[in-house]
BAGU-605183 format. One record per residue (C-alpha): residue number from 1; residue in three letters; z, x, y. Coordinates in nm, 3 decimals. Layout:
<rs>
<r seq="NUM" type="ALA" up="Z" east="X" north="Y"/>
...
</rs>
This chain:
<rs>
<r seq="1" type="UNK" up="0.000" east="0.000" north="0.000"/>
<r seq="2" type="UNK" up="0.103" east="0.290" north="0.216"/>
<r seq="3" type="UNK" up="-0.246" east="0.445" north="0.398"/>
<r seq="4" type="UNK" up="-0.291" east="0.756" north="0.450"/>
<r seq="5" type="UNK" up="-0.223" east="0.813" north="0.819"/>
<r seq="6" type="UNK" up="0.061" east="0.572" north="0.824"/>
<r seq="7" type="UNK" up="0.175" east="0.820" north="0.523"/>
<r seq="8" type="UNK" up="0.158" east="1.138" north="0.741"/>
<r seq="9" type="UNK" up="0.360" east="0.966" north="1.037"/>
<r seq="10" type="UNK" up="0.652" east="0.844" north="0.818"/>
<r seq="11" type="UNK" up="0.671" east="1.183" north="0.634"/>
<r seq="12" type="UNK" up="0.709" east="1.378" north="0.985"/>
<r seq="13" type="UNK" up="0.977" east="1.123" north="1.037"/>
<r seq="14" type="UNK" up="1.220" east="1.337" north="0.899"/>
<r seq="15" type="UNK" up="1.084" east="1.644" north="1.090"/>
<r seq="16" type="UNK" up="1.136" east="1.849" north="1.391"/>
<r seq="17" type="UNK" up="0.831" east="2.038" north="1.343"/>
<r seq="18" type="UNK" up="0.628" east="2.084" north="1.029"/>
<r seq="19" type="UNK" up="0.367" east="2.313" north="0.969"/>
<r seq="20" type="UNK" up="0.017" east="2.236" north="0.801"/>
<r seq="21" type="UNK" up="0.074" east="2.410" north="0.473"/>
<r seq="22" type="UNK" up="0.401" east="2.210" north="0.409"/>
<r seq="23" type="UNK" up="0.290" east="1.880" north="0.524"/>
<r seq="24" type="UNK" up="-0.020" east="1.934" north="0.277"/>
<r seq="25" type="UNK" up="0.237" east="2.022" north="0.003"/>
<r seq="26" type="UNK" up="0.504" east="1.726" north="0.141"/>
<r seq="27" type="UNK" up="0.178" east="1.443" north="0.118"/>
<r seq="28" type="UNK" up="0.004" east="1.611" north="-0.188"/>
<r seq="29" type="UNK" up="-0.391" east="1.536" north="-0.002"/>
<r seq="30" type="UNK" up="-0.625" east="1.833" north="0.020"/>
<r seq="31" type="UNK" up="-0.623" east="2.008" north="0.308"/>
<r seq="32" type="UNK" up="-0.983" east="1.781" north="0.426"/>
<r seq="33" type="UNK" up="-0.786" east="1.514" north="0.398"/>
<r seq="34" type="UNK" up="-0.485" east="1.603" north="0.612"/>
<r seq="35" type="UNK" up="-0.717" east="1.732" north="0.896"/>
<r seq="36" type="UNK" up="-0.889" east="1.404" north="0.905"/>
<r seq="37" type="UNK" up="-0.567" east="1.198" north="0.906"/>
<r seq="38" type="UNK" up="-0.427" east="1.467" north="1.214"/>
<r seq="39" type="UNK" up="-0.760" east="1.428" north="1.431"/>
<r seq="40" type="UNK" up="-0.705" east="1.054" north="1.394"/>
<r seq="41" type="UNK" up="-0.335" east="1.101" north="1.487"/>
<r seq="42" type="UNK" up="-0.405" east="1.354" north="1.725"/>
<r seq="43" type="UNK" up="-0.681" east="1.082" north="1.902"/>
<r seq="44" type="UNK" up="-0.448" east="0.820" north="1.918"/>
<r seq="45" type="UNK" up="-0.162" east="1.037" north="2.072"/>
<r seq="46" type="UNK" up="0.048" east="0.976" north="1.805"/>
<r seq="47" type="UNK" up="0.146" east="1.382" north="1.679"/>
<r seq="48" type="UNK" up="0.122" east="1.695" north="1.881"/>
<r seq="49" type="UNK" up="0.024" east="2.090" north="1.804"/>
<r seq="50" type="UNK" up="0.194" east="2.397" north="1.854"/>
<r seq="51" type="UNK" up="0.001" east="2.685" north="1.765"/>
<r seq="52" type="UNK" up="0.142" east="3.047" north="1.650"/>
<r seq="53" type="UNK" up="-0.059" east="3.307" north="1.839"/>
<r seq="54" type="UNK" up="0.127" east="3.556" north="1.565"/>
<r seq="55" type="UNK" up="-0.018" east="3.621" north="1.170"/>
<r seq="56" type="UNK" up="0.015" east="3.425" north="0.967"/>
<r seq="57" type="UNK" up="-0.164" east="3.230" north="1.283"/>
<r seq="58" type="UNK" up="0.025" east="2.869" north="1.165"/>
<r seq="59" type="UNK" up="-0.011" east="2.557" north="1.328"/>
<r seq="60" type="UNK" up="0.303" east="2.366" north="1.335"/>
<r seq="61" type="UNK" up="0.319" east="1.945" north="1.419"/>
<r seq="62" type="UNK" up="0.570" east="1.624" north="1.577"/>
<r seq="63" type="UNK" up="0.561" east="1.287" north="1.662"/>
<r seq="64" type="UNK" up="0.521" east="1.249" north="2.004"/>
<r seq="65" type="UNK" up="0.727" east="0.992" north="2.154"/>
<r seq="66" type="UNK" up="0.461" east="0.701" north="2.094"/>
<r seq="67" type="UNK" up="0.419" east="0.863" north="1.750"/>
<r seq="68" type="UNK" up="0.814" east="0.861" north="1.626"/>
<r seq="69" type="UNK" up="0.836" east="0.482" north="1.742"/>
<r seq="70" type="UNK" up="0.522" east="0.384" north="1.527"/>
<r seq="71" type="UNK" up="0.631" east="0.610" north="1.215"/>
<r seq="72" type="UNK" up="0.994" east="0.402" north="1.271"/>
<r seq="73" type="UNK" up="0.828" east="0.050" north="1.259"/>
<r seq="74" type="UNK" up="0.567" east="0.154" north="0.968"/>
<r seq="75" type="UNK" up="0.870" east="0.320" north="0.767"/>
<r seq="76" type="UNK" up="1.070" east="-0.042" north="0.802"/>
<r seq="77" type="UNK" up="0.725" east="-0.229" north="0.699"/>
<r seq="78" type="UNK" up="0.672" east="-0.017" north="0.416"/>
<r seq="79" type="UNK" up="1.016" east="-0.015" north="0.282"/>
<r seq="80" type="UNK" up="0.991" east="-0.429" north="0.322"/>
<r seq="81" type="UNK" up="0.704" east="-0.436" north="0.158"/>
<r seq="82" type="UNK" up="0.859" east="-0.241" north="-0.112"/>
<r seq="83" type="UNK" up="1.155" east="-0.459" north="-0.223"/>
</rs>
């Protein structure tokens, strides 16, 4: 029931900051799949990117503001759903 960007948002719900690697590890999608979900995210001003300018060169994601209060309402819809 749970889509795939709705997916992303609630798992950064328990998150400060994630980075790519461990959010691809955390949903279990292939790493195409996560970037699509992100740009859509990304587009709708829903998660944000900090960038590492250091190696390993990581690129680490939040919920914005507008993001964290969408991932809460999907969370209590999916968990409804659920019961």
């Amino acid at each position: 029931m749970i889509n795939g960007l709705g997916k992303l948002l609630v798992a950064l719900l328990d998150e400060d900051e994630i980075d790519v690697s461990s959010l691809k590890k955390k949903l279990g999608v292939s790493l195409n799949t996560l970037y699509n979900y992100l740009r859509e995210a990304e587009h709708l001003g829903l998660i944000e990117s900090r960038y590492e300018r250091r190696p390993p060169n990581r690129r680490f994601l939040k919920l914005t503001e507008k993001g964290r209060k969408v991932a809460t309402h999907l969370d209590e819809i999916y968990r409804i759903l659920e019961a």
